[in-house]
N, C-alpha and C positions, 0 to 999 in steps of 0.2 A: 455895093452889096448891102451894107447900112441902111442907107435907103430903101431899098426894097424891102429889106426885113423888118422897119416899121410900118411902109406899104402896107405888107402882107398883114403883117398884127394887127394895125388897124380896120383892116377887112373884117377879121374874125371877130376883133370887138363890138365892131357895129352889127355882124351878123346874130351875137349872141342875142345882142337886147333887141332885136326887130319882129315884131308880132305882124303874120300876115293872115290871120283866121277869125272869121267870127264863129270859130267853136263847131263849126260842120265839117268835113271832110269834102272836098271841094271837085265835084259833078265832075269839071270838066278832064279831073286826074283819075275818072275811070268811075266811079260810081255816087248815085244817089238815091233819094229817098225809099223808090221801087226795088231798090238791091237791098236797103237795111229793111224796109217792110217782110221781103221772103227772107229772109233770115229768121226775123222775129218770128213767120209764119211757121216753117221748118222746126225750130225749136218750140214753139207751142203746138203742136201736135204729138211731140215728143213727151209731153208734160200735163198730157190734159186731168189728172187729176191730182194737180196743185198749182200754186202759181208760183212765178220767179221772182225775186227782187235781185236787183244787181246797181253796183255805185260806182261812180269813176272816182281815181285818184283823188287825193285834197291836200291840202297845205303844199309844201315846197315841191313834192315830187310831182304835183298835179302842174306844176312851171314847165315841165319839161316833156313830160310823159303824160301818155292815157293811158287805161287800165285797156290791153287789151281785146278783150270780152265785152267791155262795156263799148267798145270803140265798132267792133265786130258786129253786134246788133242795134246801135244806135247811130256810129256818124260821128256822132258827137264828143265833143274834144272838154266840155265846160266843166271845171276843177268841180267835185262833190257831187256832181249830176247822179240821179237816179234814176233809173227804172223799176215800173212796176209793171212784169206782165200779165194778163190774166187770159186764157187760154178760153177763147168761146161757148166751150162747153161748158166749163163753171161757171160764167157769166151767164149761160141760157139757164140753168137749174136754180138761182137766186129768182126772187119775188121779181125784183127789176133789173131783168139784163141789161138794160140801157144806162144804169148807173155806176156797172161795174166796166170799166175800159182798161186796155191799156193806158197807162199813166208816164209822160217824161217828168220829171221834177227840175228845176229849174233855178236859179237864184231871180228873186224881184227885179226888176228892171231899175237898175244903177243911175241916182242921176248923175255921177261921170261919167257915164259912158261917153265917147265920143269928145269929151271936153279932155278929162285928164288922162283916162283909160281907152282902150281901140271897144269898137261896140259889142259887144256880146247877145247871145239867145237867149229871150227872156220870155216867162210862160206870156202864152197868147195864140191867135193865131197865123200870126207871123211863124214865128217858131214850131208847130203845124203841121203849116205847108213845106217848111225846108226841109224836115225830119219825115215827114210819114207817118210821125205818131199820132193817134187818133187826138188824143189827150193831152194837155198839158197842165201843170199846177206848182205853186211854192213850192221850195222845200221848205218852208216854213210849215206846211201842210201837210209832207212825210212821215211823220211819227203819228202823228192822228188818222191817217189813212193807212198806214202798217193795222194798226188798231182796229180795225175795221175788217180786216182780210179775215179774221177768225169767224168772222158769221157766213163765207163761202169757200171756208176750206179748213183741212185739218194736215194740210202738207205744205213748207213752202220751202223754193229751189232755192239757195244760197252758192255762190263760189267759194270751192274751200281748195282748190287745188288740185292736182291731177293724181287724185290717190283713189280715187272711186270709193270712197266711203262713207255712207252715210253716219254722222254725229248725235249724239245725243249729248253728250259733255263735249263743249265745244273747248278746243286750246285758247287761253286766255288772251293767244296775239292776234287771235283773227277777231279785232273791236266789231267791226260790220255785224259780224253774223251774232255777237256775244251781245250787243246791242238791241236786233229783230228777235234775239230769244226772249230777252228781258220784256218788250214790247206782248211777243204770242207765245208766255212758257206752254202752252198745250199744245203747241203745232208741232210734229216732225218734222224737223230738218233734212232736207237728201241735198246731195253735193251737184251740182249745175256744170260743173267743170269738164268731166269727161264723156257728158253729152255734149259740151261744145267745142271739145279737143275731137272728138268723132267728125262734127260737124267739117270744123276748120282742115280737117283733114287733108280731104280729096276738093282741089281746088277747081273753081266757076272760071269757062271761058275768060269772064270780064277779068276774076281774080291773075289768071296767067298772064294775060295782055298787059296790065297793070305793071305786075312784076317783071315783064320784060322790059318795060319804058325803064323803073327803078333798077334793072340791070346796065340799062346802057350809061345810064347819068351815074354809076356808080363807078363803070369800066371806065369812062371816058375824064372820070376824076384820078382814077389811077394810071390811065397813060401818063394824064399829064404831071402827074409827080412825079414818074419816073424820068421825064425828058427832064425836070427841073432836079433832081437828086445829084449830088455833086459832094466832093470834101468840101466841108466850108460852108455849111449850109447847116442851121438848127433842126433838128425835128421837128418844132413848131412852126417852122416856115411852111415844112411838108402839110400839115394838121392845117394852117391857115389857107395854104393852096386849096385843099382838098372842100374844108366848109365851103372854102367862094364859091366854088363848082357845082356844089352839091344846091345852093342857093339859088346858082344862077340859073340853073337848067330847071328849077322849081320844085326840088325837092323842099318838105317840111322843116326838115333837121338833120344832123348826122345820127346815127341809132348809136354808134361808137367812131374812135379815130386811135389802132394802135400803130403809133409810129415807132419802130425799134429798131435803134442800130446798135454795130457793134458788142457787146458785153447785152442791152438789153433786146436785145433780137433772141435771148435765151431764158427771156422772161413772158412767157404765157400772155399775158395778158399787162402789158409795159404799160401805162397812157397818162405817166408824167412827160412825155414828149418835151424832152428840153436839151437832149442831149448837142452838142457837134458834132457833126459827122465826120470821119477822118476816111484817111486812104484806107483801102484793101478791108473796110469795113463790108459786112453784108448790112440790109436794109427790109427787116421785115414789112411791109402796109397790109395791117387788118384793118377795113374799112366797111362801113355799113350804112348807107344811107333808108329813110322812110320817104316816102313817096306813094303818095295816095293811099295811106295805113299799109300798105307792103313793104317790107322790111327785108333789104339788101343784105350780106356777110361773103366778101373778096378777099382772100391775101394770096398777094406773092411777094416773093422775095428775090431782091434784087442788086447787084453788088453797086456800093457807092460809086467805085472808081470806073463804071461803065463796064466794066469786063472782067468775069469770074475768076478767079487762081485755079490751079490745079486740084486742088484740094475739097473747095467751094463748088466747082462744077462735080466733082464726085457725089458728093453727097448728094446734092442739088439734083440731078440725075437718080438716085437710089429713089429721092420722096417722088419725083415725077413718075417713078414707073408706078410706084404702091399706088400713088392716087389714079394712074390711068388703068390698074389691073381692078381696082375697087369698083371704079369705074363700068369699066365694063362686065360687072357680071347683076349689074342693077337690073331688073323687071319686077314687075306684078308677083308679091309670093315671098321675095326675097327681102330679108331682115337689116337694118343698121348693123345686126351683131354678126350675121354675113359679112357686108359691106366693111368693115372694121376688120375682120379675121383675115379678109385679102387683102388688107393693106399692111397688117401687119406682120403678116408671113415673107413677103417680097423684104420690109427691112429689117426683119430679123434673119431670114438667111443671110442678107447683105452682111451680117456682124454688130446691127446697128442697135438691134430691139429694146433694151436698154434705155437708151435716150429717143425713146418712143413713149410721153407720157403720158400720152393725154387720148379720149375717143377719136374716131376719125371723123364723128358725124352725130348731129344735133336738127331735130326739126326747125324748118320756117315757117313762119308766121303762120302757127298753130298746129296741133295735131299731135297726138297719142306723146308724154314721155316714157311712159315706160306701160307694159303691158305687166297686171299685175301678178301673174303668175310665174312670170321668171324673170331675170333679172339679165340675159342673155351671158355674154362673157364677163366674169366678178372676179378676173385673176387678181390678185396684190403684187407689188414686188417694190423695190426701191430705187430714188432716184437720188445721187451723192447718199447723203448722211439720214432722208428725208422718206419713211414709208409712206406707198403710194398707191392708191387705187388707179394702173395704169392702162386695165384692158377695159373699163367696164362699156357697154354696148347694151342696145334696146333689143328684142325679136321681134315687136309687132311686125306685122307684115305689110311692106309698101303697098299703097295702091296706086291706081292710074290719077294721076293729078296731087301724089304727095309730093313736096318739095323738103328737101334736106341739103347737107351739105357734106361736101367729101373732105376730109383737111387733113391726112397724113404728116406729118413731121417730125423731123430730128434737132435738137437741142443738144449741143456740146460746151456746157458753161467752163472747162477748161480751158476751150479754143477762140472761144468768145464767137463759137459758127451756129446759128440755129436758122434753120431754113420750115417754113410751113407753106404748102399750097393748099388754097382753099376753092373752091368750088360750089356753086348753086344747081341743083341738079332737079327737073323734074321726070318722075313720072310718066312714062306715055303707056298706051295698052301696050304694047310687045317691046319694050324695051325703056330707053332713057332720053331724056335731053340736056345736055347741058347748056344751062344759060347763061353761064360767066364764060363763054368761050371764044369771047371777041377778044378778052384780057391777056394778051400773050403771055406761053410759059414755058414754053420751049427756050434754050438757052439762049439759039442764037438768034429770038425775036427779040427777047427780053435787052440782048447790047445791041440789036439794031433798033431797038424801040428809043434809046436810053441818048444813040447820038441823034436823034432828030432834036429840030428848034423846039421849044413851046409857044404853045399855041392863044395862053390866056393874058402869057403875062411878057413884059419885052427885060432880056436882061443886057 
């Protein structure tokens, strides 16, 4: 067992530091250039009287993540990257339309690249052709061509967050936009974000195809945990299993990894993963893989010693019904704050409501948070010693090709039992689909899943 538990760590080690991207989102994991060019399209027709500017992540979180919105209409993965869009109409009412283009911003072409660093997208026409963008230029050149926007426009689109506001005092944490003001004090700011939370919304053929691949290599990571989950066994072995898989099947990266047993299976959001697993533990796996910019979220919960207690399956049973009554009353029209009120009723009669903390459901990879005029369910109440915002829920109203997540749960930090199932759920016209639904959750899959061999690794 030694052995294998450096095995495994060492996987995850090597997986951290392994760059497999030159900074585009990669065609054959479901889209390219033609898919980010109608995006861009779609959104500047939305905007024809201003233009957009929008940036990806930079410094250390740009290691890990892309912004995204910037990711959403460009592809493109490259830390500080910018966009400038300029919407054809504004560019036809200037002296020379042909001088005003969409613009990608770019770092210089590194000469490490390829010697000490993996290659990267550098302005040219190489970089072009892979993107779709008409244009390309330094960012060296960004602040002098921000400068310039003031002589065909007097509006420009900023991301400020999904509050629908337009700014005129901008909050001193948002540098980007605090930045472009300093560059155009005369321009009005309007916020870009709940035009692209609209957009993101209601998802494209290609986008559901995508996210069912990112469902299966996410499912097929949590089988295999669960065949490998045993007493005697780290959390981090689970978390090291999970990356290889996530890796091997060609996913990007893991989006998150909460492994939680025991005592922290009643902690929301656990992901120091370090714990032992012991007997008659339960074993939370919140897990989320990206894949092709589609962004996975699975948990089930499953007992270490392969077979529930009496106790365990009670409860375990009370969250399954909530998630499969929420479940079923999903179509076109009907609210998160719906969806949340039936799952919360099933275990608040149960006795349970109380240690019910948290919503039951959160959009995917983009789309509306909250609709500004109401705030849907805003009950308070307490959790131990600790006041808690425990009911709150969105109302916007689903539509056909939103994706969300159903994830009812009970937490008993006296008994060390906390149980959440989570689910990926689309949108159809007359009803729902569920796409985490290969992932067994019924009991008696879950201890038949749990005595099969595994499949990745030999113990």
């Amino acid at each position: 067992m030694k052995n294998l538990r450096i095995y495994i760590t060492s996987i995850l080690c090597v997986i951290l530091f392994v760059s497999t991207t030159d900074g585009v989102v990669a065609e054959e994991q479901g889209f390219g250039p033609l898919d980010f060019m109608e995006r861009r399209d779609k959104l500047a027709a939305q905007i024809t009287e201003g233009v957009a500017i929008i940036t990806n992540y930079s410094g250390m979180l740009a290691r890990t993540r892309t912004d995204p919105e910037f990711l959403y209409l460009t592809g493109v993965q490259i830390p500080g990257a910018k966009l400038i869009l300029i919407p054809k109409e504004i560019a036809a009412e200037s002296d020379h339309p042909e001088f005003w283009k969409t613009t990608l911003y770019l770092p210089s072409k590194n000469p490490r690249g390829g010697v000490w660093d993996d290659m990267e997208l550098y302005p040219g026409e190489e970089a072009e052709k892979e993107t779709g963008i008409e244009n390309t230029a330094s960012l060296d050149m960004f602040s002098s061509h921000v400068a310039r926007l003031g002589n065909i426009t007097d509006t420009v689109y900023l991301s400020l967050g999904s509050n629908g506001m337009s700014l005129e005092q901008l909050p001193s944490n948002l540098e980007f936009a605090n930045s472009i003001k300093k560059i155009l004090p005369q321009v009005k700011i309007m916020n870009l974000s709940p035009i692209l939370d609209d957009m993101r919304r209601k998802k494209s053929p290609k986008e559901i195809a995508v996210m069912k691949k990112a469902v299966e290599v996410t499912v097929e990571a949590f089988k295999e945990a669960a065949r490998f989950a045993k007493p005697g066994v780290y959390e981090y072995e689970i978390e090291a299993l999970i990356h290889y898989i996530f890796r091997r099947q060609g996913s990007q990266r893991a989006a998150f990894l909460i492994i939680a047993s025991g005592p922290n299976s009643c902690i929301l959001h656990h992901m120091k993963n370090d714990r032992l697993m012991e007997e008659g533990d339960l074993l939370k796996i919140d897990i989320g893989t990206v894949y092709g910019s589609m962004s996975t979220d699975l948990t089930r919960t499953i007992p270490v010693s392969g077979t529930f207690s009496p106790e365990q399956r009670k409860i375990y049973q009370i969250v399954l019904e909530a998630s499969k009554k929420a479940i079923s009353i999903v179509k076109p029209g009907v609210s998160l704050a719906d969806v949340h009120k039936a799952a919360f009723e099933v275990i608040d009669a149960a006795g349970y409501g109380k240690y019910f903390i948290h919503g039951t459901s959160h959009t995917l990879n983009g789309g509306p948070h909250a609709k500004l005029t109401s705030m849907g369910l805003a009950l308070t109440g307490t959790y131990g010693q600790y006041p808690m915002n425990r009911y709150y829920a969105q109302d916007n109203p689903l539509v056909p090709g939103s994706m969300f997540t159903i994830e009812p749960g009970i937490y008993i930090p006296e008994k060390n039992l906390g149980i959440r199932i989570e689910d990926d759920i689309l949108v159809t016209e007359t009803g729902y689909e569920i796409l985490t639904e290969a992932a067994p959750r019924e009991i008696g899959e879950i201890e038949k899943l749990m005595k099969e061999n595994t499949v990745y690794i030999k113990q």
